[in-house]
Structure formats: structure tokens, C-alpha cells
C-alpha positions as CSV (number, residue, x, y, z in Angstrom):
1,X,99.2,70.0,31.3
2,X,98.7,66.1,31.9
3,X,95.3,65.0,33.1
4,X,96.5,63.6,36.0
5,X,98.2,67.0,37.0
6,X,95.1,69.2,36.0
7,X,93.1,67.0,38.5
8,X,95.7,67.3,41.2
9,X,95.5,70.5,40.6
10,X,91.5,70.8,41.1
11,X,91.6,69.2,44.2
12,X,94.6,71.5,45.9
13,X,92.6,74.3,44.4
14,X,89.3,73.5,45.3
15,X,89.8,73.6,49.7
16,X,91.3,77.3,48.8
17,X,88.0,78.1,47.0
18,X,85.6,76.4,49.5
19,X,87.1,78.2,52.2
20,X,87.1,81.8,50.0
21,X,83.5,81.7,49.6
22,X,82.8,80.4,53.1
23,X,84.3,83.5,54.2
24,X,82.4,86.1,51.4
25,X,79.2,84.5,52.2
26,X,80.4,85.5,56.5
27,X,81.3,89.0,55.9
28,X,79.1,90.3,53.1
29,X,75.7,91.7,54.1
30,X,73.6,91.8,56.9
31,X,74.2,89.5,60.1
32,X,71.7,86.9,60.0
33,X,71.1,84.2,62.1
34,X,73.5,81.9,60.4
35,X,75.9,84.6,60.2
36,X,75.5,85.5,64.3
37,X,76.1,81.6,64.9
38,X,79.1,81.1,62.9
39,X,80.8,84.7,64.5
40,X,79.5,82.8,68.0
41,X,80.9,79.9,67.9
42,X,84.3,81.3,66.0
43,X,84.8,84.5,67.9
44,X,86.2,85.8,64.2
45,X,86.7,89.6,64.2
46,X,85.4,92.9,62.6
47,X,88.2,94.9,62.9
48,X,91.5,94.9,64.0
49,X,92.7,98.2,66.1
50,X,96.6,98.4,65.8
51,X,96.5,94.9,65.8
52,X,94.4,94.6,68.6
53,X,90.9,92.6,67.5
54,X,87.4,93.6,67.7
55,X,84.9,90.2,67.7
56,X,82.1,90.5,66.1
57,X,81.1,88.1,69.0
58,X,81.4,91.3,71.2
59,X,79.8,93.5,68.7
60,X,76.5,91.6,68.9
61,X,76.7,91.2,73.2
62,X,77.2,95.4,72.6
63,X,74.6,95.8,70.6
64,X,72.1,94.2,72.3
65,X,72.8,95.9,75.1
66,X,72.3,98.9,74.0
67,X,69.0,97.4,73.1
68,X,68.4,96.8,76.0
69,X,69.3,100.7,77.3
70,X,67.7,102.2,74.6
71,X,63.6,102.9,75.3
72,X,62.5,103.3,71.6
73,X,61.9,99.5,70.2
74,X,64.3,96.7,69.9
75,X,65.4,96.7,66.2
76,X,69.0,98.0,65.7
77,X,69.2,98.8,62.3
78,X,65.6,100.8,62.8
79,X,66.9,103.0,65.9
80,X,70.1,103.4,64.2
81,X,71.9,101.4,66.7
82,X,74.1,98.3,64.5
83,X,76.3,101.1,63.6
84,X,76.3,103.7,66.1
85,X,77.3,100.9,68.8
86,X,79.6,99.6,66.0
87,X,81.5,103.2,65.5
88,X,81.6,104.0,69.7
89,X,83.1,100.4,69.6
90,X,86.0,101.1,67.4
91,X,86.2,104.8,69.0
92,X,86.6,103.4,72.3
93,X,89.3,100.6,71.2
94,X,91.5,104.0,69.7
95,X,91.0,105.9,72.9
96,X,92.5,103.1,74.8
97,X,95.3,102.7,72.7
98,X,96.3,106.1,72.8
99,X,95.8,105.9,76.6
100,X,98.4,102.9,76.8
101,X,100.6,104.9,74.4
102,X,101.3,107.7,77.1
103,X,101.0,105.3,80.2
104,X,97.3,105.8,81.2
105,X,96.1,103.1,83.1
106,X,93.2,102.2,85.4
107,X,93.5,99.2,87.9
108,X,91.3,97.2,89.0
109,X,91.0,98.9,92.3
110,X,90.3,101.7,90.9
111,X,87.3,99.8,89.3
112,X,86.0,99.0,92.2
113,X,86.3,101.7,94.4
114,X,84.3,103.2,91.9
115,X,81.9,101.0,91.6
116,X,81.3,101.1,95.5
117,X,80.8,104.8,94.9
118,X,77.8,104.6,92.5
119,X,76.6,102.2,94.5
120,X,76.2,104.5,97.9
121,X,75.5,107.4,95.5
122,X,72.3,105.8,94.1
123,X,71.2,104.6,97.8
124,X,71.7,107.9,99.2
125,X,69.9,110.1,96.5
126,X,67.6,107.3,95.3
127,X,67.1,104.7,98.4
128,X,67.3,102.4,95.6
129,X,70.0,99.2,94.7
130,X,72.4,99.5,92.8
131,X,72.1,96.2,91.6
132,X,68.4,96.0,90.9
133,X,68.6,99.4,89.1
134,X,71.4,97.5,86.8
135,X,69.1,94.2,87.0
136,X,66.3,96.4,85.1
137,X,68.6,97.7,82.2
138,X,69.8,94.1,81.6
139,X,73.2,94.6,83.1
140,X,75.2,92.9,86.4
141,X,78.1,94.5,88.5
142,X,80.5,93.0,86.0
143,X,79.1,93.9,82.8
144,X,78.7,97.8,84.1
145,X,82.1,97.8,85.2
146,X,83.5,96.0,81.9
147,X,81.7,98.3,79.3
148,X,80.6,101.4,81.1
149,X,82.9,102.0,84.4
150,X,86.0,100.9,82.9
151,X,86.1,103.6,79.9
152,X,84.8,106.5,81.8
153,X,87.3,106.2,84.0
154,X,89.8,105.5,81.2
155,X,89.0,108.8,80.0
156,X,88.5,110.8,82.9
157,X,91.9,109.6,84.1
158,X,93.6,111.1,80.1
159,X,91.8,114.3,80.4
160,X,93.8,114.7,83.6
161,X,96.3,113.4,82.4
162,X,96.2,116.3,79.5
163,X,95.3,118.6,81.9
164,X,98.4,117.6,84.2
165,X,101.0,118.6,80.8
166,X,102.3,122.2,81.3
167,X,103.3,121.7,77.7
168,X,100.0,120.6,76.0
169,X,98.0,122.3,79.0
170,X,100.3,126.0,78.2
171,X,97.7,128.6,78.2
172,X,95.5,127.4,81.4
173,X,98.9,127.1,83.2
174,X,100.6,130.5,82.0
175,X,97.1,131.7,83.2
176,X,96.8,129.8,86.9
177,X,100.5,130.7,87.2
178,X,100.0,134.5,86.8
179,X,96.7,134.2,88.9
180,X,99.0,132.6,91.8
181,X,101.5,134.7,92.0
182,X,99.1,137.9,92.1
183,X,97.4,136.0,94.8
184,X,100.5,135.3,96.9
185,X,101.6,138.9,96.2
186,X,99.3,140.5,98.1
187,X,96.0,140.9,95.7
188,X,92.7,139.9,97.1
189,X,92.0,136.2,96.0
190,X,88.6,137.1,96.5
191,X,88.5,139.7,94.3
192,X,90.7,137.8,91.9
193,X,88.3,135.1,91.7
194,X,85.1,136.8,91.0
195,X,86.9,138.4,88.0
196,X,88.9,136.0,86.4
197,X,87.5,132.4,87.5
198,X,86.3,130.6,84.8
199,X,82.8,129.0,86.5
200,X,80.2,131.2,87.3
201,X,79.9,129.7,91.3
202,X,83.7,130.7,91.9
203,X,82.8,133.9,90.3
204,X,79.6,134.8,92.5
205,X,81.2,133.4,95.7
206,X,84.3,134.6,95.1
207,X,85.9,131.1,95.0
208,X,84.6,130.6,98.7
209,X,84.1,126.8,98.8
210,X,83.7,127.4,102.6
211,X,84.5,124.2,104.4
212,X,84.4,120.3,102.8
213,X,85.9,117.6,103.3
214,X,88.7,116.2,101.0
215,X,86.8,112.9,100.5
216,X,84.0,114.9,99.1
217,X,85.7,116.6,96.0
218,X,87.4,115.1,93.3
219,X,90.0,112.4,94.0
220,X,92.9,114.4,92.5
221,X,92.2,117.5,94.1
222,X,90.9,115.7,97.4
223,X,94.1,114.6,97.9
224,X,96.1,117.4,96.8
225,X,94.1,119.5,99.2
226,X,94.8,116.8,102.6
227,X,98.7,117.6,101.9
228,X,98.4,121.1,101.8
229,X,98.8,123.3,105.3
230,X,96.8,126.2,106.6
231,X,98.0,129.7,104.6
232,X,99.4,127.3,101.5
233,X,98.6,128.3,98.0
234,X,98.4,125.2,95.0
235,X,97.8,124.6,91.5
236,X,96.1,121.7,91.4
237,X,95.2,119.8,88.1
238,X,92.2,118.1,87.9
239,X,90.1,116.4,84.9
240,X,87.7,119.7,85.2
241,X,90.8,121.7,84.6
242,X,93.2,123.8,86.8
243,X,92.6,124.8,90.5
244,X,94.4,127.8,92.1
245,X,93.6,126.6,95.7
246,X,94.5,128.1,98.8
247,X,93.5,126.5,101.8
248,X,92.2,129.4,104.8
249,X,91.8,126.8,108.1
250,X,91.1,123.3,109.5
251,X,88.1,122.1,111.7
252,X,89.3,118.8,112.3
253,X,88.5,116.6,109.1
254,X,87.1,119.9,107.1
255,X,89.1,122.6,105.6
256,X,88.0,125.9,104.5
257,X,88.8,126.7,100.8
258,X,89.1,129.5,98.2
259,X,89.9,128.4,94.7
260,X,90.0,130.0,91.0
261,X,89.2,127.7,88.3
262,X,90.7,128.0,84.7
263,X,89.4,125.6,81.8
264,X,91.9,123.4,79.6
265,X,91.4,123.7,76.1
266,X,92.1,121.7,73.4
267,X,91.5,118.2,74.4
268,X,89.3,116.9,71.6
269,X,91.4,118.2,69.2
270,X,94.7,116.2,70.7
271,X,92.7,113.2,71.0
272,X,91.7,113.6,67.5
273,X,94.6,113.9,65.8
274,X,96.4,111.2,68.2
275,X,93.3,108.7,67.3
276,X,94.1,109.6,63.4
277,X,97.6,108.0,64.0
278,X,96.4,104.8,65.2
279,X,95.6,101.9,62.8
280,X,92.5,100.2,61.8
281,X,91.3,97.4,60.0
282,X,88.0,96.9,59.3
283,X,87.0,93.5,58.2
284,X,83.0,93.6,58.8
285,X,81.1,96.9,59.2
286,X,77.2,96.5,60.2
């Protein structure tokens, strides 16, 4: 090769090289301050979830909130946390994509409404604010509906969704089925309840909620349970599992209930293998 070439050559080579051990030096070993600065200002990811990116800029906000929440000292590799909050990271990125694969969505009034929920909660049991109870765990409104509010509803709204599927749902439904039509066939629902519901209040009452209002239970079975007319019989899906409900009277905005519960299974074991089928690349693992 000609001198001239060879040097040519060098010099095309050489930005390839820089650029090669820029990024070895970023990923390999621990984050250190450097490391955190360059991932700051870059935004570069750790992993890649069917395409979808994890920062590492995110990873570090995570983990230092969980720093934050967690009372025993404020080293992450020393409680364990880099890669716990790491792992639940990539965990919750999976569950979300196989949420979005069957439709599951939340909205952002969904968000809120919840969010106004905790808030009365925690000033009715507590007397306390919402906010300042937030303020002290080194969180605001948004950040608790961002990376706490958000997925817990994401899940709780898949789990009903599972538990909504006759076809992966088969044996609580065969079994709320049977349990219905006894019910509407004469048998005592009462009696029914205390033997074959699956929580031990419906058992020892007999499934006698007495009355409530629809606003207090569960928002799938609340309203479920507002359409429903005095003498009317429902299976009602829920993220608990399945209801058999039947509704004895109204006193104005109260109804009187009797209900037999029967537990889903199988749940973690879907969302398992549907989390094995999704993609991941990881780039940088703490």
C-alpha cells in the first residue's frame, strides 16, 4: 500500500476508533460521575424494549428515587437497589408492551381521577396532605402519577382485562356460570355463598354486603351494579376476580347486595410467558 494511502487510511480509521473507545470506556463498569454526566447530557440508553428505549438518564432519576423511599441508607449498590430498580425498570417497560399489544390503555383522566382519590383517601383516614406526605418522600403530583399511579393502574386495568376473557378466565367462569344459574333456579344464594364463595367475608355473611353505594366499590363493579334493577342477577368481572351479584333493593342512592366471589387463576403465569415473547436489548446493566 502507498504511503500516502496508508496515512489516508489512519486518519478515516482513527474517528471510528476514537469514537469505539469513547463508547467502551461509557458502558463498561460502574456509573461514575463522569459516566452519570455524559448519560445526562446524551440521554443515551440502557436497553432497548421491542425497540422502545430505556435512558440511562431515567435509570439514575429512578434510582434515586428509590433512594429516596427506601429508609436504610442512601447507597444503591449497598441496599441492593442499582439493580433491583434497574430489573423493575425493564419489568415494567414489558408489562406495558404487552398491555398495548391487547389494547390496554389508561388515559389521562383516568390518571387523575385517581390521583384525586388518594388524595381524599389520605385526608380522610390521615387528616394529612397529600402533597406534603409526597413532599417528604421526595416526590410531586407529577412524578407519583408518572412512576407510581400510572403502572398500577396499568396493571390493575390487564388483570381485568384477563379476568374479563371467558377464554383465558375458563374455569372461574364455568364456575360463576354454574353458581348463577343454581341461584336463579331456585337455590338459596345465601346458602350458596357461605359454601362455595371464595373469600372468607362472603362466606361468614353469606355474601350479604348489605347496602353501599356504587361509588364506594370498585369502579367496574360500581358501575355494573348502578345498571342493574332490583331482583337482577350478574356476573360481574372485576380485577379481584368474578362477582355473581344479585342486587335485593334500592334506598335511594344505596342498594342492597348479595354476591359470591370466585378467584381467577393463572395470571402470572400468562403474563410470564407473554413478557418471554417480547424483545430486549440490554446495552448497560448496573
Amino acid at each position: 500500500m502507498p504511503k500516502k494511502n496508508f496515512k489516508k487510511s489512519i486518519w478515516l480509521f482513527l474517528p471510528f476508533a476514537v469514537t469505539a473507545a469513547f463508547f467502551l470506556w461509557l458502558y463498561a463498569g460502574a456509573l461514575s460521575p463522569a459516566r452519570s454526566a455524559v448519560f445526562n447530557t446524551l440521554a443515551l440508553p440502557a436497553a432497548f424494549i421491542n425497540g422502545s428505549p430505556i435512558s440511562v438518564k431515567d435509570y439514575e432519576f429512578r434510582l434515586n428515587l428509590a433512594q429516596n423511599l427506601n429508609k436504610g441508607g442512601t447507597d444503591g449498590s449497598e441496599a441492593g437497589l442499582d439493580g433491583t430498580v434497574f430489573e423493575k425498570m425493564l419489568s415494567d417497560k414489558k408489562y406495558e408492551q404487552v398491555a398495548k399489544n391487547y389494547g390496554v390503555r389508561i388515559s389521562k383522566n383516568e390518571i387523575e381521577n385517581a390521583y384525586q382519590q388518594r388524595q381524599k383517601q389520605m385526608g380522610d383516614e390521615y387528616g394529612n396532605s397529600f402533597e406534603k406526605t409526597l413532599k417528604a418522600s421526595g416526590l410531586d403530583a407529577q412524578m407519583f402519577k408518572k412512576y407510581i399511579l400510572s403502572h398500577e393502574l396499568l396493571m390493575d386495568k390487564l388483570l381485568l382485562w384477563y379476568n374479563s376473557s371467558p377464554k383465558l378466565s375458563q374455569k372461574a367462569f364455568e364456575s360463576a356460570t354454574d353458581l348463577l344459574n343454581r341461584a336463579k333456579a331456585g337455590e338459596d344464594m345465601g346458602m350458596l355463598a357461605r359454601k362455595y364463595s371464595q373469600d372468607e367475608t362472603g362466606s361468614a355473611t353469606k355474601g350479604d354486603m348489605g347496602f353501599v353505594d356504587p361509588l364506594a366499590l370498585l369502579p367496574e363493579i360500581g358501575e355494573a351494579v348502578s345498571g342493574m334493577q332490583t331482583g337482577e342477577y350478574k356476573i360481574i368481572p372485576s380485577r379481584a376476580g368474578i362477582h355473581i351479584v344479585f342486587l335485593e333493593e334500592k334506598n335511594g342512592n344505596l342498594v342492597h347486595l348479595r354476591q359470591m366471589f370466585i378467584k381467577s387463576q393463572g395470571f402470572e403465569s400468562w403474563l410470564k410467558n407473554e413478557t418471554n415473547k417480547i424483545s430486549s436489548i440490554i446495552i448497560y446493566r448496573p
